[in-house]
LUMNUVEX-380435 format. One record per residue (C-alpha): residue in three letters; x, y, z. Coordinates in nm, 2 decimals, always signed. Example, Ala and Ser with C-alpha at 12.3 -4.5 7.8 and 13.67 -1.06 7.14 Angstrom:
BEGIN
ATOM   type     east    north       up
ATOM    ALA    +1.23    -0.45    +0.78
ATOM    SER    +1.37    -0.11    +0.71
END
This chain:
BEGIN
ATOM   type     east    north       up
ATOM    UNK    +0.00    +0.00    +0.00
ATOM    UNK    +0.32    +0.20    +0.11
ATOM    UNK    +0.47    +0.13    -0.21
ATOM    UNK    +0.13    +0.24    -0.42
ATOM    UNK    +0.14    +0.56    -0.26
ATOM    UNK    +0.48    +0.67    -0.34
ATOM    UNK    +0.46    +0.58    -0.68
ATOM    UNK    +0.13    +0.77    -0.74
ATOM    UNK    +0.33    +1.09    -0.55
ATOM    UNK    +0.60    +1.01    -0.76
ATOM    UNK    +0.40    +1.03    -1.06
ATOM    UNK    +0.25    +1.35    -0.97
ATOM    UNK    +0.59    +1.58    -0.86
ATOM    UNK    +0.71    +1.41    -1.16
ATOM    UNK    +0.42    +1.59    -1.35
ATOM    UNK    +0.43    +1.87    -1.16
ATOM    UNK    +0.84    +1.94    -1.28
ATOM    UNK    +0.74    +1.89    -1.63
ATOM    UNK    +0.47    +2.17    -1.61
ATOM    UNK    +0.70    +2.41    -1.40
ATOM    UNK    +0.70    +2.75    -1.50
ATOM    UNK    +1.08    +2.75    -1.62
ATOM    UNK    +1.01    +2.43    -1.82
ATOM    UNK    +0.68    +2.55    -2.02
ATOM    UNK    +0.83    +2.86    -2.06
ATOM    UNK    +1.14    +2.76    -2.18
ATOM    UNK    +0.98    +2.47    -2.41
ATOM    UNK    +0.71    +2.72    -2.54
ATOM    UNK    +1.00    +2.99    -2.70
ATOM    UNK    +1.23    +2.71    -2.82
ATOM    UNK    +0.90    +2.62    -2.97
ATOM    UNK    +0.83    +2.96    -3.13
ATOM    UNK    +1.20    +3.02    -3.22
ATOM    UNK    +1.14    +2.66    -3.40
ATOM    UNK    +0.83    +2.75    -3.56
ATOM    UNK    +1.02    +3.08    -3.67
ATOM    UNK    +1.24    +2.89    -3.86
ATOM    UNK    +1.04    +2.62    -4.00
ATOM    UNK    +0.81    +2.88    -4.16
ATOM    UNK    +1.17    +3.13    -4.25
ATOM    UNK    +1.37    +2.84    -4.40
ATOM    UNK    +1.07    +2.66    -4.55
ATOM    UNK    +0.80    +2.89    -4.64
ATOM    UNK    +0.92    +3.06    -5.00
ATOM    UNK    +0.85    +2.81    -5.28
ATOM    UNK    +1.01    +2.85    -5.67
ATOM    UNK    +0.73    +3.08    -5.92
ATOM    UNK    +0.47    +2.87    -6.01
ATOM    UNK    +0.53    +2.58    -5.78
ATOM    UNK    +0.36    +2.47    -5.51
ATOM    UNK    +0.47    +2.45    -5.13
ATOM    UNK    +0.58    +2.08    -5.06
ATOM    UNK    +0.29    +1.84    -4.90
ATOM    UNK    +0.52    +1.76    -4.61
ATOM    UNK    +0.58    +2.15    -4.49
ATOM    UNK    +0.15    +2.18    -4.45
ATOM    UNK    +0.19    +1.90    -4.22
ATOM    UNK    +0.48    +2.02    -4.04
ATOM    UNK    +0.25    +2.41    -4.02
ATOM    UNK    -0.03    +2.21    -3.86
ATOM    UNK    +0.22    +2.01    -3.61
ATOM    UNK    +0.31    +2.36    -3.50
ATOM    UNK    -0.01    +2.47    -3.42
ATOM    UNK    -0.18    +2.18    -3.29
ATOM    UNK    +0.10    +2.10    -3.03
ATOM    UNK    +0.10    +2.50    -2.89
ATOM    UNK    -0.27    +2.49    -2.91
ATOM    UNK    -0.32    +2.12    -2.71
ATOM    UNK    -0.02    +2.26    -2.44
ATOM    UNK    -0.23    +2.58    -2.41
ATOM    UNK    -0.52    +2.35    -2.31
ATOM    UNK    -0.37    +2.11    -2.09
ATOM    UNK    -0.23    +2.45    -1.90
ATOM    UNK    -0.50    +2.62    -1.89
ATOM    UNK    -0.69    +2.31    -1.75
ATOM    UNK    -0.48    +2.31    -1.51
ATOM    UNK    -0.55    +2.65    -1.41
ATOM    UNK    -0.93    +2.60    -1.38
ATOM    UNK    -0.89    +2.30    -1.13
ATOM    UNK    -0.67    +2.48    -0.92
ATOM    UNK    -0.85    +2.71    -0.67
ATOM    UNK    -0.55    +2.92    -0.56
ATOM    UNK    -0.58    +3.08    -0.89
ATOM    UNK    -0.67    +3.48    -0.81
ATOM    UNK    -0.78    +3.59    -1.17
ATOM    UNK    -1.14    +3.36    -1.13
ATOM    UNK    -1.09    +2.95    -1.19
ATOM    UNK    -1.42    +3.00    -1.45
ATOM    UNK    -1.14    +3.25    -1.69
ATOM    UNK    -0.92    +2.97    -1.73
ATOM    UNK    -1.20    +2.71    -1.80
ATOM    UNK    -1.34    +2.96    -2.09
ATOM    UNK    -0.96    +2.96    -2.20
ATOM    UNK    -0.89    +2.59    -2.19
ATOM    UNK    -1.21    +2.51    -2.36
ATOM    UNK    -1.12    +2.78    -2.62
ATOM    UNK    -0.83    +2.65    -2.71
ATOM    UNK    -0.93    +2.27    -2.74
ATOM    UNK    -1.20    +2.39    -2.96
ATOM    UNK    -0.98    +2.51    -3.14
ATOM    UNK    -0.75    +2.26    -3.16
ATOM    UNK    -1.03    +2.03    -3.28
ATOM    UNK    -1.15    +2.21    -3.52
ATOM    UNK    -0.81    +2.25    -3.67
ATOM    UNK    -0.74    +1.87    -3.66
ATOM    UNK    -1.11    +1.88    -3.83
ATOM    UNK    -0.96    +2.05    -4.08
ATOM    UNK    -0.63    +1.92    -4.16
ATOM    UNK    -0.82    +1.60    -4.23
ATOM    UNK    -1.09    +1.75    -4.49
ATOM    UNK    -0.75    +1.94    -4.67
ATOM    UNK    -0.46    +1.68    -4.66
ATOM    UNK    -0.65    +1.37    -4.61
ATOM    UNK    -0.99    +1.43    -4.89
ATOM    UNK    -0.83    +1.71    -5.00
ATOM    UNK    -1.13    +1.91    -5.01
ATOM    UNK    -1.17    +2.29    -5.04
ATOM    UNK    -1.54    +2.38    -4.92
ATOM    UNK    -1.68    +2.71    -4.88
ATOM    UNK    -1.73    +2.60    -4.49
ATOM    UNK    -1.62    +2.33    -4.33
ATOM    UNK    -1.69    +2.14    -4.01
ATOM    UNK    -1.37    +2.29    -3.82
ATOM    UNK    -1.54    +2.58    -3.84
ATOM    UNK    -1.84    +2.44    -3.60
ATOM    UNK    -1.49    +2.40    -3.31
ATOM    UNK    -1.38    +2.71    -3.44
ATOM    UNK    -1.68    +2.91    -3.35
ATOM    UNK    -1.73    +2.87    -2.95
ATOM    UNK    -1.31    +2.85    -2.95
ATOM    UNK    -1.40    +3.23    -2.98
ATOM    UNK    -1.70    +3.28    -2.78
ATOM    UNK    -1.52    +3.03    -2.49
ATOM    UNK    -1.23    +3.33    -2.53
ATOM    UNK    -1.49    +3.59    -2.55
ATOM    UNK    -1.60    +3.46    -2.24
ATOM    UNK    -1.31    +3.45    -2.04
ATOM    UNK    -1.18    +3.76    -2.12
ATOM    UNK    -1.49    +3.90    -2.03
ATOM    UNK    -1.46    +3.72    -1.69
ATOM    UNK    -1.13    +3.85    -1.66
ATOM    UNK    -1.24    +4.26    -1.68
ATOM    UNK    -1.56    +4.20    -1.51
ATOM    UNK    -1.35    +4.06    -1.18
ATOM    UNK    -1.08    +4.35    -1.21
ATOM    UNK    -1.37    +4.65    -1.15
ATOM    UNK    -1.21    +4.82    -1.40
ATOM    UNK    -1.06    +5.18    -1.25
ATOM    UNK    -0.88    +5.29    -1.54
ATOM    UNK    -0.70    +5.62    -1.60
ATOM    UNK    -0.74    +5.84    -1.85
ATOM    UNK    -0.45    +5.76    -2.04
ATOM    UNK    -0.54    +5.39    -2.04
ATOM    UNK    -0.89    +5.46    -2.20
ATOM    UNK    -0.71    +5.69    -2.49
ATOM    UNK    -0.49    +5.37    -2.54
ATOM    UNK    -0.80    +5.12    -2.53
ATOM    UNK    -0.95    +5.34    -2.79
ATOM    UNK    -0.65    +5.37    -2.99
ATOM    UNK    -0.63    +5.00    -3.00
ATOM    UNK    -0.98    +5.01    -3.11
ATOM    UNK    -1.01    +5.25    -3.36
ATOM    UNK    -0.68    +5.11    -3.53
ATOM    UNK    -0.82    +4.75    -3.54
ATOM    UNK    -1.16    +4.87    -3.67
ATOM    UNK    -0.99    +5.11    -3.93
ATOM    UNK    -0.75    +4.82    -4.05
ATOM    UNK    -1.06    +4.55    -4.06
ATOM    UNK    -1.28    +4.78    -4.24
ATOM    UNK    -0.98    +4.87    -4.51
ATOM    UNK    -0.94    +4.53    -4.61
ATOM    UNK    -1.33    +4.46    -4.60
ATOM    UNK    -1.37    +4.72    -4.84
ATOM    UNK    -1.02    +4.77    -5.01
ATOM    UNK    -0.98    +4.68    -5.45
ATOM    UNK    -0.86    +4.35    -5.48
ATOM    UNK    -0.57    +4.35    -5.67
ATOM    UNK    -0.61    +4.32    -6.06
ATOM    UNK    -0.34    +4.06    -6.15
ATOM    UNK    -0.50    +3.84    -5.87
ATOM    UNK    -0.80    +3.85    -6.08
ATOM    UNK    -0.71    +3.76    -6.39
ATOM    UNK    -0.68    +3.38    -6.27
ATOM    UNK    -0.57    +3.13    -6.58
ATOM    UNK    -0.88    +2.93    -6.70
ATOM    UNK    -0.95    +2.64    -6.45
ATOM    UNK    -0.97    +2.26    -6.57
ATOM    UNK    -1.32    +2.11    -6.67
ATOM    UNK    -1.52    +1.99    -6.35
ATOM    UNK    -1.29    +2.21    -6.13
ATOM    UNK    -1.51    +2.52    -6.05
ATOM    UNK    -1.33    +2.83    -5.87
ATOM    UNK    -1.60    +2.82    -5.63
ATOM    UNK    -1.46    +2.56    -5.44
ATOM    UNK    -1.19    +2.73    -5.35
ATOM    UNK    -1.13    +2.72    -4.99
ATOM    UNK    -1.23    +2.92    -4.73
ATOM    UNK    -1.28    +2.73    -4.43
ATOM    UNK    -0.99    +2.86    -4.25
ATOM    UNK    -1.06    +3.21    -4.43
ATOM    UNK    -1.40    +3.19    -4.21
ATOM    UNK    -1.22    +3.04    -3.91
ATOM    UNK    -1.04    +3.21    -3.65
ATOM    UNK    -0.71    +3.11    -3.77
ATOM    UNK    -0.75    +3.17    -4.10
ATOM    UNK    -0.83    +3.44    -4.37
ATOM    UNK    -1.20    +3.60    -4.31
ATOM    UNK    -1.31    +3.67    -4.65
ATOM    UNK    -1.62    +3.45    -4.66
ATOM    UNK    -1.80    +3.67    -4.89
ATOM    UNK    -1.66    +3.57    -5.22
ATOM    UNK    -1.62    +3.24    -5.41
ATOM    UNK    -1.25    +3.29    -5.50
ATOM    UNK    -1.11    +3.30    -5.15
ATOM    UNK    -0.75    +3.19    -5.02
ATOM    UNK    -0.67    +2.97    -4.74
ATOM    UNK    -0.39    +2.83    -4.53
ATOM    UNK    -0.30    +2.58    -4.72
ATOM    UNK    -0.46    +2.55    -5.06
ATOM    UNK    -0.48    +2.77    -5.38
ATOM    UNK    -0.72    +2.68    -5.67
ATOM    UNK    -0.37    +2.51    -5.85
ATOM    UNK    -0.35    +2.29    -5.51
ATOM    UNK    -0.74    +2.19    -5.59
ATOM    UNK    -0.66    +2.10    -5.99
ATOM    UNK    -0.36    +1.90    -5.91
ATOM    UNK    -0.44    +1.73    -5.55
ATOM    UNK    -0.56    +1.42    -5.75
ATOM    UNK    -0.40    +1.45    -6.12
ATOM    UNK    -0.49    +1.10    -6.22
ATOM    UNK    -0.84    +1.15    -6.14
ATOM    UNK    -1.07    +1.13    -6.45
ATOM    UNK    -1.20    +1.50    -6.60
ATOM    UNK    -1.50    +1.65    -6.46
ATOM    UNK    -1.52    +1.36    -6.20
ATOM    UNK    -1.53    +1.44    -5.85
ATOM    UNK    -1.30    +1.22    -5.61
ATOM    UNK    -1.47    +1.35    -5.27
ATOM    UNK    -1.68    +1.10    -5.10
ATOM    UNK    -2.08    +1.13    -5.13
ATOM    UNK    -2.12    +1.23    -4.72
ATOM    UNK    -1.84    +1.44    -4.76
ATOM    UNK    -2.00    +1.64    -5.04
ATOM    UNK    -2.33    +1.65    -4.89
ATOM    UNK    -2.19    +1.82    -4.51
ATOM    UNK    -1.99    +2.07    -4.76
ATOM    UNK    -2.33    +2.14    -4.95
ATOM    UNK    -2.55    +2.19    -4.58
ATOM    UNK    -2.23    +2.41    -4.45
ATOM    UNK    -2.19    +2.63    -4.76
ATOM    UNK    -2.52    +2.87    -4.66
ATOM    UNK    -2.29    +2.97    -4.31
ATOM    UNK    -2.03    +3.13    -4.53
ATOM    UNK    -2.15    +3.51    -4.57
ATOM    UNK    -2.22    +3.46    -4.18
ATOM    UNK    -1.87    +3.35    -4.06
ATOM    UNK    -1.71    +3.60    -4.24
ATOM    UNK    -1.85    +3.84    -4.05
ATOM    UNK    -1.87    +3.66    -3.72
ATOM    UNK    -1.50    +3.62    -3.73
ATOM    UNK    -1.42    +4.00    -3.83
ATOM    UNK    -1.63    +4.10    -3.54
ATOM    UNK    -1.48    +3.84    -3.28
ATOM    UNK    -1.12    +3.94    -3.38
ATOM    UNK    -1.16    +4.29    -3.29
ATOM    UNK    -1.37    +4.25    -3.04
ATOM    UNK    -1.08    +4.04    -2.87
ATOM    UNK    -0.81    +4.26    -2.95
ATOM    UNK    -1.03    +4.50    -2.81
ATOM    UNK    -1.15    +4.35    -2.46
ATOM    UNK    -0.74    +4.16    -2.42
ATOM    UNK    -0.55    +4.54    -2.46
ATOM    UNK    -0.87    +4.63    -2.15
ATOM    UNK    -0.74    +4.30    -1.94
ATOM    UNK    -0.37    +4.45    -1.99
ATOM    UNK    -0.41    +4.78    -1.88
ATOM    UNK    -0.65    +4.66    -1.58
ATOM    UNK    -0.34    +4.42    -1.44
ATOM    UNK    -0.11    +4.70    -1.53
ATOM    UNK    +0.15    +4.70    -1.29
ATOM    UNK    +0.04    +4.44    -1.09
ATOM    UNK    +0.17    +4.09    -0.98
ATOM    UNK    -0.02    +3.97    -1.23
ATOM    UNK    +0.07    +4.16    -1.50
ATOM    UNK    +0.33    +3.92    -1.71
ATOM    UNK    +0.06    +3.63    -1.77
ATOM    UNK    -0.23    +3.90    -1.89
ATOM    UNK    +0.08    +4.06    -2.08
ATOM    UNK    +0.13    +3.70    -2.25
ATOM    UNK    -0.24    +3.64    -2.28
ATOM    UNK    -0.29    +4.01    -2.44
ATOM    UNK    +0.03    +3.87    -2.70
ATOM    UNK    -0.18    +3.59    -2.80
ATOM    UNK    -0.51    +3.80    -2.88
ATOM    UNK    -0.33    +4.02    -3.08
ATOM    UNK    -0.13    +3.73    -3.29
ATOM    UNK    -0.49    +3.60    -3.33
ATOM    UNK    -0.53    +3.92    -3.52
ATOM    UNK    -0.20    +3.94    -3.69
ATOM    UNK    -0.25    +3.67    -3.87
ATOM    UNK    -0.61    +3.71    -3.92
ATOM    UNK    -0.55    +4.00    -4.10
ATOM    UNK    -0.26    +3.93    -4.29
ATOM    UNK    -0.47    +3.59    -4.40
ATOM    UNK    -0.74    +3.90    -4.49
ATOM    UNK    -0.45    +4.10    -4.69
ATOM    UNK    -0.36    +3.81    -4.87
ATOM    UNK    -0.70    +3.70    -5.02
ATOM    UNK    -0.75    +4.02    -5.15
ATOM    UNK    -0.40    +4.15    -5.29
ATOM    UNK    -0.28    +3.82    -5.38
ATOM    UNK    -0.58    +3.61    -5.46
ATOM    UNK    -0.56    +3.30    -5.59
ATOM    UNK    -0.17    +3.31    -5.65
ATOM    UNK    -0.19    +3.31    -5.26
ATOM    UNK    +0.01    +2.99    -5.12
ATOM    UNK    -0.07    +2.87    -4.74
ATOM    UNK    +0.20    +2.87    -4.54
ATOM    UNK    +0.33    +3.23    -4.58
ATOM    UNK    +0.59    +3.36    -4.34
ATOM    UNK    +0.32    +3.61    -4.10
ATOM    UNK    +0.08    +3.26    -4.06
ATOM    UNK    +0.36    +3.18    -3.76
ATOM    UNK    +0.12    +3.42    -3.52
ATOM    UNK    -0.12    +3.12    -3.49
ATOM    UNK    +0.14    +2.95    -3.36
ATOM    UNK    +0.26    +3.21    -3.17
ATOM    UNK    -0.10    +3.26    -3.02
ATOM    UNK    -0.08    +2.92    -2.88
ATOM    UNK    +0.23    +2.94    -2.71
ATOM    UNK    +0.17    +3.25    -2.55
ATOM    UNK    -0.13    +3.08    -2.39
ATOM    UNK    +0.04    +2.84    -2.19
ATOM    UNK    +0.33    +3.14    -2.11
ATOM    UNK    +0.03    +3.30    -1.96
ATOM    UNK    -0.11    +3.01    -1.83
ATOM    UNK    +0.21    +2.88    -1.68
ATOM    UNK    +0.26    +3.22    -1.52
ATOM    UNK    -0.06    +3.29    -1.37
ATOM    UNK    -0.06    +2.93    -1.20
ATOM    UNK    +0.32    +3.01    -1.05
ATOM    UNK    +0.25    +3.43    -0.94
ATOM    UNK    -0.13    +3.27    -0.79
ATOM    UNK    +0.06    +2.96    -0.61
ATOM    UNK    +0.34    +3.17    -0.46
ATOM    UNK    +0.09    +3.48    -0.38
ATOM    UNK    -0.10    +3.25    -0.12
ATOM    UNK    +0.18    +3.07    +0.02
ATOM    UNK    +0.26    +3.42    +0.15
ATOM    UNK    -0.05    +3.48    +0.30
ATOM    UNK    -0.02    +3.23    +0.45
ATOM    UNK    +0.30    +3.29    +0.61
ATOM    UNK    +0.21    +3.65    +0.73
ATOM    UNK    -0.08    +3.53    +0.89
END
């Protein structure tokens, strides 16, 4: 019995180690520094070729890795009840990013595996409450701070705003480029509006849901023609349920695109609040990490944005500013990882001085 019990402990402290502050943070920048890299070293492919099948897997290893770590942390978090910032923050956080991590996997099966380009696809069902579970949180997080900002911090959260808004709007609105327009003639049975757009809908990914001829991460309409080049002409390769959940999904499209413009400056919007409200405080490097995240969300949100409409269909997944997904991730178990340690060590000593 003895014996059981120092094993389980064992287990546990050995646990504990691995999720120390010094080793997450460490292994979360060797990560990003990785990332960096992969995406630096890898990410330019010859004119008219297209990116290698292998570096879109490696892109979604990235990703889903940061994004399960960020999870598992953030899980962590909610169970633990000597975290200060509110255990129900961390649970909208956690659940956020295994959403999202879901829905990614989701998707990296529908583009790889049946390579499949629809208009929506069922990732985008995960990647929907990954935002409102965020939302949530970060709501949570202002609403238990009492928020008693200063003048100069409202000027900045309305800076913050009005630049998001402005920068959102101007690629809403802005003239697609012309050369990305004039797109070569597209094999028979190959339509360009099948084109994907699932991750340009999703969180991750592009928001241009709008229009037929949209970019994604990892797919062009080239990737589409030649993703199956001994396939008969005119002939369709995708399985019959797989067509029909495209075809009941598609309607969602003009919806998404705007959902996901909304929710990304909404975020950007309520993290830079959380920032300024922990300004200062012990608390302040997680909700500094957790503010990065939101705005990498954004980064490459927009940039994902840019590059539907300036380089269109030419567009190859996998460009170099798509590392701020990943980047997102790992800052959310920095902050995670943080918050757990500064909460941990803040009521050790309360306990002491009492």
């Amino acid at each position: 019995m003895s014996s059981s019990l120092e094993k389980s402990s064992e287990k546990v402290s050995g646990l504990q180690s691995l999720l120390s502050v010094q080793t997450v943070i460490v292994a979360g920048i060797i990560w990003g520094v990785l990332a960096l890299l992969y995406f630096l070293l890898f990410s330019i492919s010859a004119p008219g070729e297209e990116r290698p099948l292998w570096y879109s897997i490696g892109t979604y290893i990235f990703e889903e890795v940061a994004y399960l770590g960020a999870a598992v942390l953030c899980f962590r978090n909610w169970r633990s009840p000597q975290i200060v910032s509110g255990r129900n923050v961390w649970l909208g956080f956690g659940l956020g990013m295994l959403c999202y991590f879901i829905g990614n996997l989701l998707f990296c099966y529908w583009e790889l595996v049946l390579h499949q380009e629809p208009i929506v696809s069922p990732g985008d069902l995960f990647f929907v409450p990954a935002y409102l579970f965020l939302a949530w949180g970060m709501i949570l997080a202002v609403i238990s701070r009492r928020l008693n900002l200063e003048v100069w911090q409202w000027v900045t959260v309305a800076a913050i705003a009005v630049a998001g808004i402005a920068l959102a709007v101007w690629l809403q609105v802005a003239s697609p480029n012309n050369a990305s327009s004039a797109t070569p003639p597209l094999p028979v049975g190959t339509t360009q509006g099948t084109t994907q757009i699932a991750k340009a809908t999703s969180p991750k990914k592009a928001i241009a849901a709008t229009k037929a001829p949209a970019v994604n991460k990892t797919a062009t309409v080239v990737k589409t023609a030649q993703a199956k080049p001994s396939a008969p002409t005119g002939e369709n390769q995708a399985p019959a349920w797989v067509l029909s959940v495209e075809k009941f999904l598609e309607p969602l499209g003009t919806f998404l695109n705007i959902f996901y413009v909304v929710s990304d400056i909404f975020l950007l919007i309520v993290a830079s609040t959380v920032l300024l409200a922990f300004w200062g405080g012990r608390f302040s490097q997680s909700w500094r990490m957790i503010a990065g995240a939101a705005f990498s969300y954004y980064v490459a949100d927009m940039w994902l944005k840019y590059a539907d409409k300036f380089i269109g269909d030419d567009y190859q997944s996998g460009g170099l500013l798509e590392v701020f997904w990943v980047f997102s991730g790992v800052l959310f178990a920095i902050g995670a990882v943080l918050e757990f340690d500064t909460s941990s060590r803040s009521r050790r000593s309360g306990r002491k001085r009492a």
